[in-house]
C-alpha positions as CSV (number, residue, x, y, z in Angstrom):
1,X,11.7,-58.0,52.7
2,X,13.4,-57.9,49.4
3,X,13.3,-54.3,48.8
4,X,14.1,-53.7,52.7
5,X,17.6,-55.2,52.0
6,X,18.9,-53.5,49.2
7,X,17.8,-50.0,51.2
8,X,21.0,-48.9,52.5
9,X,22.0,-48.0,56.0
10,X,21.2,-44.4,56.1
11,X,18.1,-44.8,54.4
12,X,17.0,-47.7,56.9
13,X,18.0,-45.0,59.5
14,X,15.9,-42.0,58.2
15,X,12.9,-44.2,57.9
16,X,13.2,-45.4,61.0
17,X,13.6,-41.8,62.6
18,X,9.9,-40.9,60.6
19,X,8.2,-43.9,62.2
20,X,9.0,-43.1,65.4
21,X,8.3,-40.2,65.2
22,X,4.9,-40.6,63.7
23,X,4.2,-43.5,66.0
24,X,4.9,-40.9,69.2
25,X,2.5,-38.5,67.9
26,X,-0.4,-41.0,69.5
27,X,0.6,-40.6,73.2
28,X,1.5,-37.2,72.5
29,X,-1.4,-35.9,71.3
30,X,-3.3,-38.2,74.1
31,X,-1.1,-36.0,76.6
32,X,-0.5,-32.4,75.1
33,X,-2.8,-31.8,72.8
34,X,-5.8,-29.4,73.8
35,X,-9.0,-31.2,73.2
36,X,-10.6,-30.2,69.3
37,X,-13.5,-27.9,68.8
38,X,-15.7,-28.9,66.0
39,X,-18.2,-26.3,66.8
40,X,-17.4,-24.6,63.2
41,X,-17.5,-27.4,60.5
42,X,-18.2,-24.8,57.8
43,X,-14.8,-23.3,58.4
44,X,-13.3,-26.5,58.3
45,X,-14.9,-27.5,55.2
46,X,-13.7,-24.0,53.5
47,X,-10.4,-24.5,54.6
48,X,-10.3,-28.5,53.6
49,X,-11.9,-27.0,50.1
50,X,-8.7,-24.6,49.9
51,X,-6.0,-27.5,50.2
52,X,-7.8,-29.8,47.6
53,X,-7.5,-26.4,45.1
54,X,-3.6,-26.3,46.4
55,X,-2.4,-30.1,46.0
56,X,-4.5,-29.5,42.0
57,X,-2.5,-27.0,41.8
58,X,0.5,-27.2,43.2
59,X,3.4,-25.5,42.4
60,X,7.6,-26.3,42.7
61,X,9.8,-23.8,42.9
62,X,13.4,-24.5,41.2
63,X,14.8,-25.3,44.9
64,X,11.9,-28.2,45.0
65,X,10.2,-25.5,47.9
66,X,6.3,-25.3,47.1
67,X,4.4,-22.6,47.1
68,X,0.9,-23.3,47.9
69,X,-1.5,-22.3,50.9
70,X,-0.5,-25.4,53.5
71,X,1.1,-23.1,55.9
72,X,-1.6,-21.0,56.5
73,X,-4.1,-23.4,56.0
74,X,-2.8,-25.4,59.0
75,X,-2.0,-23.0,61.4
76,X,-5.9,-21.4,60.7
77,X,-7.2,-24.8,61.1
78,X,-5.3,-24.8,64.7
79,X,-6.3,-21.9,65.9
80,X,-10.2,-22.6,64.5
81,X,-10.6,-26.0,66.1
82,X,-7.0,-27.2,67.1
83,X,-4.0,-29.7,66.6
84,X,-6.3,-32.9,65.9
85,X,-8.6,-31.4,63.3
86,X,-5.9,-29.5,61.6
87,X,-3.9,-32.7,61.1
88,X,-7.0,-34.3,59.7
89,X,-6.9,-31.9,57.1
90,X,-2.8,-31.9,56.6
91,X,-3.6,-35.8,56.6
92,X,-6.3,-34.7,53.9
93,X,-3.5,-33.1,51.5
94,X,-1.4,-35.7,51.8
95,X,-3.9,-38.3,50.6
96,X,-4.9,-36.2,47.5
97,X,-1.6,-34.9,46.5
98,X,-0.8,-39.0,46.4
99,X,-4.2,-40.0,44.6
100,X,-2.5,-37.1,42.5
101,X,0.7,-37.8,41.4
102,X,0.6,-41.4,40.0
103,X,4.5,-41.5,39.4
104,X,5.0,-42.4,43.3
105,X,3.3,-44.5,45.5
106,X,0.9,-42.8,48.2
107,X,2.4,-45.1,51.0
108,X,5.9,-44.2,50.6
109,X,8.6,-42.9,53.2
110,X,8.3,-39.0,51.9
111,X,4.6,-39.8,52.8
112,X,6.1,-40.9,56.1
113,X,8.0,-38.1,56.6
114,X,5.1,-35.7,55.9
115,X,3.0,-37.0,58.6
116,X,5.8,-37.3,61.6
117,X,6.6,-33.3,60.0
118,X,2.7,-32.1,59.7
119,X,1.8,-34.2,63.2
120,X,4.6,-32.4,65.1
121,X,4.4,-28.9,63.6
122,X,0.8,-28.6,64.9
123,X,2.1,-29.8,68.2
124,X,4.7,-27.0,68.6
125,X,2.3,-24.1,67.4
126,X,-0.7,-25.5,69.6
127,X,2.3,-25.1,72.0
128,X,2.9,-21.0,70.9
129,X,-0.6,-20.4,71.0
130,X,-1.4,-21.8,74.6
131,X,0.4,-18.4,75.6
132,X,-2.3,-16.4,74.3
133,X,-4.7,-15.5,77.3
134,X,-7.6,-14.9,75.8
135,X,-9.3,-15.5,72.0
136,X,-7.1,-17.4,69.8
137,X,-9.0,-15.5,66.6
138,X,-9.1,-12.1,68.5
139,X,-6.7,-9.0,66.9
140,X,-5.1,-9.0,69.9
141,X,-3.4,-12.8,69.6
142,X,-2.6,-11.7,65.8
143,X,1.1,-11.5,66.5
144,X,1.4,-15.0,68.4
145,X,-0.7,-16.5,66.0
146,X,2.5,-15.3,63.3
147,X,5.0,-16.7,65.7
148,X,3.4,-20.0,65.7
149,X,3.6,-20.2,61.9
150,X,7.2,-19.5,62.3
151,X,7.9,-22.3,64.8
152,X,5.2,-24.5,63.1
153,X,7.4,-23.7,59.6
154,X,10.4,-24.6,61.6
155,X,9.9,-28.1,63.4
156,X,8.0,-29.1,59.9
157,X,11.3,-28.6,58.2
158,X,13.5,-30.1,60.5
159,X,11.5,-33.2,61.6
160,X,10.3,-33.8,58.0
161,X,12.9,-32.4,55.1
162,X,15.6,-32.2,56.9
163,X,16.0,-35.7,58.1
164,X,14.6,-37.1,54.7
165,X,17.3,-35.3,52.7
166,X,20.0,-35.8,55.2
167,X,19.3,-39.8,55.7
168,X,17.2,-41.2,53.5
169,X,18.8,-38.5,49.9
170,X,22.2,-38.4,51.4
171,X,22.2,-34.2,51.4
172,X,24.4,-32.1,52.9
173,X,23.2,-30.9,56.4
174,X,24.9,-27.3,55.1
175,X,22.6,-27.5,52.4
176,X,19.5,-28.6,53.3
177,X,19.7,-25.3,56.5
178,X,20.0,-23.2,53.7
179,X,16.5,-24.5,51.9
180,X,14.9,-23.5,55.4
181,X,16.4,-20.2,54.9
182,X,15.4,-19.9,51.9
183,X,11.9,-21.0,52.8
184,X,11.4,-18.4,55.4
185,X,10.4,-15.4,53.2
186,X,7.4,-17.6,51.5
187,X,6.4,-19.1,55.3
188,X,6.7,-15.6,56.7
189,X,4.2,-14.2,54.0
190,X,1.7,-17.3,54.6
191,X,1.9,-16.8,58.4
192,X,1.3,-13.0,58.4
193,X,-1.9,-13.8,56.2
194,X,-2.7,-16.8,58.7
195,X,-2.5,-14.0,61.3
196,X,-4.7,-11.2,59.7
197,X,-7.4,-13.7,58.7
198,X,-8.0,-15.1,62.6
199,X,-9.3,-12.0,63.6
200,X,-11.4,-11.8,60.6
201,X,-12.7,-15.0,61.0
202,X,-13.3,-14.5,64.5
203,X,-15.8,-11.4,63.4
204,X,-17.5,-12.7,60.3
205,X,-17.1,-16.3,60.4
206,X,-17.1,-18.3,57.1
207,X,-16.9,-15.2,55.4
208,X,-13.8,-13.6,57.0
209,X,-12.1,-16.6,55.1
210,X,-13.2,-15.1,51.7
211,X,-10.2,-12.8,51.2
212,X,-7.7,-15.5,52.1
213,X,-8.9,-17.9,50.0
214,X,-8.1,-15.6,47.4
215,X,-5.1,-14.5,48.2
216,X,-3.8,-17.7,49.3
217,X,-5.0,-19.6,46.0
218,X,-4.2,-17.2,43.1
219,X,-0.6,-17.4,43.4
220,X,-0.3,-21.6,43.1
221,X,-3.8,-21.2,40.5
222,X,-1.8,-18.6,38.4
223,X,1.5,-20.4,38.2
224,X,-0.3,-23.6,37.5
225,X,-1.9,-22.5,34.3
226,X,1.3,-20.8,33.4
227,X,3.4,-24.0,33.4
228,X,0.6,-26.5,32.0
229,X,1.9,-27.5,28.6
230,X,-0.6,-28.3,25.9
231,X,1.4,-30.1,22.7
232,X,1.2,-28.7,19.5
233,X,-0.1,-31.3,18.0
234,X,-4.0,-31.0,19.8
235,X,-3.9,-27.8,16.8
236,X,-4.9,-28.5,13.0
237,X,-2.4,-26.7,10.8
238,X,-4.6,-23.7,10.5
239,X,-4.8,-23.3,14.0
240,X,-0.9,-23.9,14.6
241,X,0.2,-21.4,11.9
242,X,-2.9,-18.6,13.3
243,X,-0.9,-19.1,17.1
244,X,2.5,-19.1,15.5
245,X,2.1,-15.8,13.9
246,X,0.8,-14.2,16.6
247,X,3.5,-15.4,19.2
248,X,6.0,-13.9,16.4
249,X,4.6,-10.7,16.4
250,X,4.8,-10.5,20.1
251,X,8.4,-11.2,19.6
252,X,8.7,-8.5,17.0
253,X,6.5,-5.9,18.8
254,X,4.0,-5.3,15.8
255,X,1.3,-3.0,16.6
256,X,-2.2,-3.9,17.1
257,X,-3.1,-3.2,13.7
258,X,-0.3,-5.5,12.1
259,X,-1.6,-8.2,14.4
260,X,-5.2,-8.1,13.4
261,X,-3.9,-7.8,9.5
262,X,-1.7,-10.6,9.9
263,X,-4.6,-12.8,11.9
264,X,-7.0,-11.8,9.2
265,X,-4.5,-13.4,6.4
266,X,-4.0,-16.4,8.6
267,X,-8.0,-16.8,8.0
268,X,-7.5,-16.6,3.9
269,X,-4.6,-18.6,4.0
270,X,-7.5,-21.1,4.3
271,X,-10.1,-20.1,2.3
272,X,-8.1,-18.8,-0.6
273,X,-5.0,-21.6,-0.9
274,X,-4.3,-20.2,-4.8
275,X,-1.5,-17.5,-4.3
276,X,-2.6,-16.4,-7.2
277,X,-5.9,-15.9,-6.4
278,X,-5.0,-14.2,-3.5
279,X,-3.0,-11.8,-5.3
280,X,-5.8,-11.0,-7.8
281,X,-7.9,-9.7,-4.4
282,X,-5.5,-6.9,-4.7
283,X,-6.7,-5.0,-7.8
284,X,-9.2,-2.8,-7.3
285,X,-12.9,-2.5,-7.6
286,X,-14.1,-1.3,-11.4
287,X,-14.5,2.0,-9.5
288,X,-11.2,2.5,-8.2
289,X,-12.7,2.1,-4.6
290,X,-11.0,-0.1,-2.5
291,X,-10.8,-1.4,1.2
292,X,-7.6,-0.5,2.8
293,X,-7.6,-3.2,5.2
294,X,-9.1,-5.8,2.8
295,X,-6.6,-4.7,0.6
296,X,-3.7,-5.0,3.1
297,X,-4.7,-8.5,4.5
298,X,-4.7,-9.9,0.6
299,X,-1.3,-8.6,0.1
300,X,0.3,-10.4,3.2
301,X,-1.8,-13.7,2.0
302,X,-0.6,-13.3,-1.5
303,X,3.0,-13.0,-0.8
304,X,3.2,-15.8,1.6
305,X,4.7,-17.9,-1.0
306,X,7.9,-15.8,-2.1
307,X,11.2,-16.8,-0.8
308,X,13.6,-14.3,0.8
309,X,16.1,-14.9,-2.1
310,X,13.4,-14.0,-4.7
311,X,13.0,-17.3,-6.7
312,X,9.1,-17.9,-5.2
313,X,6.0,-16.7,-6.1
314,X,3.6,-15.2,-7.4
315,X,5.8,-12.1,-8.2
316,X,9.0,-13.1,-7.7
317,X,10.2,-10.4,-5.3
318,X,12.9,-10.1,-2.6
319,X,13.8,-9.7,1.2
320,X,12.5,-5.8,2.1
321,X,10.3,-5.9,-1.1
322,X,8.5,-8.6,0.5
323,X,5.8,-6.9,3.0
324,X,7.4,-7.6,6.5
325,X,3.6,-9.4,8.0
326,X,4.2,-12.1,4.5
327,X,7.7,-12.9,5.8
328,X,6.6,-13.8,9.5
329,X,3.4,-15.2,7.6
330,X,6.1,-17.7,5.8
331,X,7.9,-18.7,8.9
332,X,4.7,-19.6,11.0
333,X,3.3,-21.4,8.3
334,X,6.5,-23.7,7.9
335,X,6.8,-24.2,11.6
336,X,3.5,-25.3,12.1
337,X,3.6,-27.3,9.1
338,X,6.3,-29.3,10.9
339,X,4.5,-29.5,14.0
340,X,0.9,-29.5,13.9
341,X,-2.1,-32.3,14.2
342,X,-1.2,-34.6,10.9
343,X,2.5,-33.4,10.3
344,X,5.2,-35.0,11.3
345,X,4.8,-33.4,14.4
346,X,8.6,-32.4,15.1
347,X,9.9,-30.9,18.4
348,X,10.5,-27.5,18.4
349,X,14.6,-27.9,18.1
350,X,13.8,-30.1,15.2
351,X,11.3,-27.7,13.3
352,X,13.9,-24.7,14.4
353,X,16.9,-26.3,12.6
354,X,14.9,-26.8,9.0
355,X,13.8,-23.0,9.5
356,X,17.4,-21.9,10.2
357,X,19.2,-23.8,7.3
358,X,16.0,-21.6,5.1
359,X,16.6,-18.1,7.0
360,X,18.6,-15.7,4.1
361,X,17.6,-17.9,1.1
362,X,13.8,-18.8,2.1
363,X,12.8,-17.0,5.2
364,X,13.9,-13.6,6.8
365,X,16.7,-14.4,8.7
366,X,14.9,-11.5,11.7
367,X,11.9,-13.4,11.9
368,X,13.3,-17.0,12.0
369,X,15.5,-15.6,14.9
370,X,12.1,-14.2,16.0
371,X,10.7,-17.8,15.9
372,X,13.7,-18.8,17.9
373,X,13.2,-16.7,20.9
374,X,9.6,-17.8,21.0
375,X,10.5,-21.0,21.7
376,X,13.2,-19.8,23.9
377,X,11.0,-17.7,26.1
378,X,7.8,-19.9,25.6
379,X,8.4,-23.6,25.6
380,X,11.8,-23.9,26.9
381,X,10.9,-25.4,30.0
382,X,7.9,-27.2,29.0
383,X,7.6,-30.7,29.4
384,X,6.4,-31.9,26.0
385,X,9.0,-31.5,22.9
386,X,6.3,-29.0,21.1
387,X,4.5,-27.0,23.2
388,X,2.1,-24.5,22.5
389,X,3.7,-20.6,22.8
390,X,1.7,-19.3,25.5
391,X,3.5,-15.8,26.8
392,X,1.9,-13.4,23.9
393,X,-1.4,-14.2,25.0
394,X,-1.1,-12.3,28.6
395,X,-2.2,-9.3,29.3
396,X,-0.4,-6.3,29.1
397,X,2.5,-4.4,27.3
398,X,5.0,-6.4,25.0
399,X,8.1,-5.3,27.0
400,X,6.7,-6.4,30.8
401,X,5.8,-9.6,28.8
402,X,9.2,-10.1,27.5
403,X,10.8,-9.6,30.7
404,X,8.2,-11.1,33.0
405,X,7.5,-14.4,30.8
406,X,10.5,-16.6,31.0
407,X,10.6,-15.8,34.9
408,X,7.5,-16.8,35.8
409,X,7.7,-20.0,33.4
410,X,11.0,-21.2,35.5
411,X,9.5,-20.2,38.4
412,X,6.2,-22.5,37.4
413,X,8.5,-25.1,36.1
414,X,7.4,-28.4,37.9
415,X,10.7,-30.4,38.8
């Protein structure tokens, strides 16, 4: 009773609006609903498989609009077997997306509004897809089974978001239309997939659902792993300064061969800690043979230690005299030696600031900027204050990397 007074007015009202309209479904699905077919329980279960894998992994985009397989996943289940089983497994997500996400309570008013906007939504495109004559999954009811998904997208919106953030967030009406608009693209593709599938499904069964769950999945399973942040601090320092360097040389665009040099120094780093031992696995063998890449990877090791300015070790040499792989050797070893397992495990603005008072008199000024960018394009957006880079470990090309990364982080960035 408590908590019931201090809700305010409009709040009071919006949840009052979801309860009745939840508590109406009952006579209306008593009255309208066609009755449920339950004659395919394997396609059921596939589909109730694919929304447990999409509430694991579900995915906010910066307007708060998900992107996740719940549109199509509904609107299959009503044309498989109908309104009622459908909302059993809408009902489904909603329970496991609140097991889920510990933060809110599972019996809440957005939980509310869910239901009313899932119990309705089925209502309307059971409603589009009575005007199909014959087969529901048949090619030829392909294009009403899209138009369903767009009015089933629609009365979702407005009975569930729409009044939510109106009444119970205090949102502009103005702005709230325009997150349906927005929406639309997303819903449009999901219902066009919804649509092709059917007839698939109709012809192989279980099976024609194999290409949807695919296509349905990888987006929210992709974006997922993209946005899950994993601390610095779960690497020892060897491990920290190894990812380090090679999330720099992403940055800098070294070749393949710099990259396998520069990991093989990150190894004798720890083996070898003496820089001066390390620098005496330059000379070469008694006779005059020598291993170029050996030879190359004890080099970087053995000039970790100098400082840009020239007053370190072991020879006492400067900026472009120090090999360029030493130099972005220095600066991962220093960040990681701020922010790995056992260090004082800094955030990545604070580990940043004591390699930019160094860069010119330490470190190379290029590569602490480098360092910079990583954390720019890497961890910006990340939830912990050290996360691991992750970007130079995708596939393909430096550049599509560089341009692709930080887009698809924001756009995996759970609000």
């Amino acid at each position: 009773m408590a908590r019931w007074a201090v809700l305010a007015r409009r709040q009071r009202l919006g949840l009052a609006v979801h309860a009745l309209a939840a508590a109406l479904l009952v006579p209306a699905y008593l009255v309208w609903a066609p009755a449920p077919s339950w004659d395919r329980p394997w396609l059921l279960a596939v589909l109730l498989a694919v929304v447990v894998v999409a509430a694991v992994n579900d995915v906010r985009l910066a307007t708060g609009i998900r992107l996740d397989a719940t549109t199509a996943v509904a609107l299959l289940a009503l044309v498989i077997a109908g309104p009622v089983p459908a909302l059993v497994l809408s009902v489904a997500q909603l329970v496991v997306e609140g097991l889920l996400d510990r933060e809110r309570p599972l019996l809440r008013a957005g939980a509310l509004a869910n239901l009313a906007a899932f119990g309705w939504d089925l209502l309307a495109g059971a409603a589009v897809l009575s005007l199909v004559a014959g087969d529901p999954l048949g090619a030829a009811a392909a294009p009403t089974v899209l138009v369903a998904g767009l009015a089933m997208a629609v009365v979702n919106y407005l009975v569930g978001p729409m009044v939510y953030g109106t009444l119970h967030l205090g949102q502009p009406a103005g702005r709230m239309l325009a997150g349906l608009r927005d929406a639309m693209p997303a819903v449009l593709v999901m219902s066009t997939l919804a649509a092709v599938t059917a007839p698939l499904v109709g012809e192989a069964g279980v099976l024609g659902l194999a290409p949807f769950a695919l296509i349905a999945l990888v987006p929210s399973l992709v974006l997922s792993a993209a946005a899950r942040a994993r601390p610095m601090a779960d690497l020892d320092l060897h491990g920290a300064i190894g990812l380090y360097a090679d999330a720099i040389a992403d940055v800098l665009r070294l070749e393949r061969h710099d990259r396998l040099i520069l990991r093989r120094a990150v190894a004798m780093l720890d083996a070898v800690p003496d820089p001066h031992a390390r620098l005496l696995k330059t000379v070469p063998l008694p006779d005059g043979r020598r291993d170029r890449d050996a030879f190359e990877t004890a080099l970087v090791a053995a000039h970790t230690d100098e400082r840009y300015d020239g007053a370190g070790g072991p020879a006492g040499i400067r900026e472009e005299l120090i090999p360029r792989l030493s130099r972005v050797l220095a600066v991962a070893r220093r960040w990681a030696a701020l922010t790995a397992r056992g260090t004082a495990e800094l955030s990545h603005e604070e580990a940043l600031l004591d390699l930019q008072l160094g860069a010119g008199q330490v470190y190379d000024p290029e590569v602490v900027a480098a360092a910079g960018t990583v954390v720019a394009r890497d961890t910006r957006l990340a939830p912990v204050p050290a996360a691991q880079p992750r970007v130079h470990a995708w596939p393909g090309p430096p550049a599509l990397r560089a341009r692709l990364g930080p887009r698809l982080l924001a756009l995996a960035h759970h609000e």
